[in-house]
N, C-alpha and C positions, 0 to 999 in steps of 0.2 A: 153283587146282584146283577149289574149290565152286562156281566161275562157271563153270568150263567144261563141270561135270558139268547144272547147271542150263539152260544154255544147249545140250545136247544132250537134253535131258529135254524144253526147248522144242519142238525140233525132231522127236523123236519123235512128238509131241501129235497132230497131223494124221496122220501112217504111222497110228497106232493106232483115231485116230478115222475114216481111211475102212477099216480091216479091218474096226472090230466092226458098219460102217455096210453094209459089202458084205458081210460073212457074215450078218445081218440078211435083208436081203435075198436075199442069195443060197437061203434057206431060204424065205423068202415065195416066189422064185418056184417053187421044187421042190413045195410044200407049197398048193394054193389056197385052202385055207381062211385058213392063216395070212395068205398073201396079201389075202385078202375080210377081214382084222382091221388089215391094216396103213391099206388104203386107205380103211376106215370100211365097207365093208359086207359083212355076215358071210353074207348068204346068197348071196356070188360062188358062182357054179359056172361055170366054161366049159367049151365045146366042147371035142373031144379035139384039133383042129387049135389053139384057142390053149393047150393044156396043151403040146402040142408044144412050140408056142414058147417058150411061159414056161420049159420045160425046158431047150429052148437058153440062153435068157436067164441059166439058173441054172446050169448049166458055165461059161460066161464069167464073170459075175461069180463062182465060186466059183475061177476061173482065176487071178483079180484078188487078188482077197481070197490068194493062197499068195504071186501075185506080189509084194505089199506086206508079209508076215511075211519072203521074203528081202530084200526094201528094207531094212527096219526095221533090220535087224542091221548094216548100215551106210550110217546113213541120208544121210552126206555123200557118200560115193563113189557111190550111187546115187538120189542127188536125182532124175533124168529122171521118175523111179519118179511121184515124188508131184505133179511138174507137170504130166505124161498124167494122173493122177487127179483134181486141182484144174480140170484144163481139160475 
Protein backbone atom coordinates (compact mmCIF):
# COMPACT_ATOMS: atom_id res chain seq x y z
CA UNK A 1 0.00 0.00 0.00
CA UNK A 2 3.09 2.75 0.84
CA UNK A 3 4.37 1.80 -2.74
CA UNK A 4 1.59 2.41 -4.43
CA UNK A 5 0.75 5.69 -2.69
CA UNK A 6 4.52 6.67 -3.44
CA UNK A 7 4.41 5.64 -6.84
CA UNK A 8 1.16 7.83 -7.61
CA UNK A 9 2.73 10.71 -5.69
CA UNK A 10 5.63 10.05 -8.47
CA UNK A 11 3.22 10.35 -11.01
CA UNK A 12 1.63 13.44 -9.92
CA UNK A 13 5.12 15.27 -9.83
CA UNK A 14 4.96 16.37 -13.52
CA UNK A 15 0.62 17.09 -13.55
CA UNK A 16 1.88 19.66 -10.71
CA UNK A 17 4.95 20.73 -11.93
CA UNK A 18 3.49 21.89 -15.47
CA UNK A 19 0.40 23.66 -13.47
CA UNK A 20 2.50 25.82 -11.12
CA UNK A 21 4.94 26.05 -14.50
CA UNK A 22 1.68 27.29 -16.79
CA UNK A 23 0.03 29.35 -14.16
CA UNK A 24 3.40 31.13 -13.86
CA UNK A 25 3.25 31.93 -16.99
CA UNK A 26 0.11 32.08 -17.80
CA UNK A 27 0.21 35.47 -15.35
CA UNK A 28 3.58 36.56 -17.16
CA UNK A 29 1.66 36.71 -20.22
CA UNK A 30 -1.60 38.60 -18.76
CA UNK A 31 0.80 40.87 -16.66
CA UNK A 32 3.88 42.50 -19.11
CA UNK A 33 5.87 43.64 -16.57
CA UNK A 34 5.97 40.43 -14.86
CA UNK A 35 6.50 39.12 -18.17
CA UNK A 36 9.82 41.83 -18.70
CA UNK A 37 10.91 40.04 -14.99
CA UNK A 38 10.48 36.45 -16.16
CA UNK A 39 12.48 36.95 -19.33
CA UNK A 40 15.29 39.15 -17.59
CA UNK A 41 14.35 42.53 -18.87
CA UNK A 42 12.27 44.78 -16.73
CA UNK A 43 11.85 47.67 -18.92
CA UNK A 44 9.56 45.30 -21.59
CA UNK A 45 6.85 47.35 -22.67
CA UNK A 46 5.01 46.15 -25.84
CA UNK A 47 2.81 47.29 -28.32
CA UNK A 48 -0.94 46.98 -27.82
CA UNK A 49 -0.99 44.33 -30.85
CA UNK A 50 1.60 42.25 -28.99
CA UNK A 51 -0.22 42.75 -25.59
CA UNK A 52 -3.02 41.27 -27.64
CA UNK A 53 -1.42 38.35 -28.29
CA UNK A 54 0.25 37.86 -25.17
CA UNK A 55 -3.34 38.03 -23.87
CA UNK A 56 -4.28 35.25 -26.22
CA UNK A 57 -1.21 33.37 -25.14
CA UNK A 58 -2.56 33.70 -21.53
CA UNK A 59 -6.19 32.23 -22.05
CA UNK A 60 -4.70 29.21 -23.49
CA UNK A 61 -2.13 28.62 -21.21
CA UNK A 62 -4.52 29.49 -18.41
CA UNK A 63 -6.90 26.80 -20.38
CA UNK A 64 -4.07 24.44 -19.68
CA UNK A 65 -3.08 25.14 -16.48
CA UNK A 66 -7.49 24.11 -15.34
CA UNK A 67 -6.87 21.33 -18.02
CA UNK A 68 -4.01 19.71 -15.87
CA UNK A 69 -5.68 20.32 -12.05
CA UNK A 70 -8.76 18.02 -13.87
CA UNK A 71 -5.71 15.58 -15.06
CA UNK A 72 -4.19 15.54 -11.80
CA UNK A 73 -7.18 14.08 -9.85
CA UNK A 74 -6.88 11.09 -11.92
CA UNK A 75 -3.78 11.05 -13.21
CA UNK A 76 -3.86 7.34 -14.65
CA UNK A 77 -7.01 7.41 -16.50
CA UNK A 78 -5.98 10.65 -17.91
CA UNK A 79 -2.36 10.27 -18.71
CA UNK A 80 -3.02 11.77 -22.69
CA UNK A 81 -3.30 15.04 -20.38
CA UNK A 82 0.54 15.14 -19.44
CA UNK A 83 1.95 13.62 -22.83
CA UNK A 84 0.32 16.83 -25.06
CA UNK A 85 2.09 18.67 -22.05
CA UNK A 86 5.67 16.92 -22.13
CA UNK A 87 5.49 17.07 -26.02
Amino acid sequence: MYNQRKILRLIKMPYWLGIIADAAWAIALFFPYVFGVFIGNSDFDPEHQTRFIMMLGGVLMTGWTFLLIWAVRKPIERRVVIFFTAY
